[in-house]
C-alpha positions in Angstrom: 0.0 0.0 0.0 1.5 3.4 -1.0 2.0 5.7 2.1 -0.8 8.6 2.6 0.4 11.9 0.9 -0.5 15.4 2.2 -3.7 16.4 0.0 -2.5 19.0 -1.8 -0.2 17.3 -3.3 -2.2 15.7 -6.1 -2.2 19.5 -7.8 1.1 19.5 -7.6 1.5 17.9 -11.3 -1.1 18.1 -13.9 -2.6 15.1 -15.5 -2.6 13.7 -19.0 -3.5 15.0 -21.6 -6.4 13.1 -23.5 -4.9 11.8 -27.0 -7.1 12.2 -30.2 -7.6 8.6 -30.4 -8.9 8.3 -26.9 -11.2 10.7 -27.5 -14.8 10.1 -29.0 -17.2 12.2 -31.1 -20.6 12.2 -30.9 -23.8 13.2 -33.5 -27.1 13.9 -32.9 -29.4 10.4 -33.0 -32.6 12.5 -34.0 -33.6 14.7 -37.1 -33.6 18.4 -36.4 -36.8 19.7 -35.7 -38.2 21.8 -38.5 -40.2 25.2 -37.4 -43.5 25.3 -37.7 -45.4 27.8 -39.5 -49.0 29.0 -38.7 -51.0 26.5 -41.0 -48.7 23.4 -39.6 -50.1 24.8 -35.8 -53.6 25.2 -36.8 -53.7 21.8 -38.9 -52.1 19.9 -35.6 -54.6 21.5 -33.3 -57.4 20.6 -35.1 -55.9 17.2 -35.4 -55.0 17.0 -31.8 -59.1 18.3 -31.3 -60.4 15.7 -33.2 -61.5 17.4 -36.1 
């Protein structure tokens, strides 16, 4: 077991950098969501209202 070191001195170095390879992208899983205009809001309401 390594002997207990004062707390501090884990800032004392700083740690490793993350390579490129390591490293992971990431997209987006869904569609972007389109805007919707006035027609598309009054068409889904009445939808939505059953009529």
């Amino acid at each position: 077991m390594t002997a207990p070191e004062e707390p501090r001195e884990r800032f004392r170095t700083l740690p490793e950098p993350v390579r490129p390879e390591d490293a992971v992208e990431t997209v987006d899983a869904e569609p972007a969501r389109s805007v919707e205009t006035e027609g598309d809001e009054r068409a889904r309401f009445l939808r939505e209202a059953g009529g």
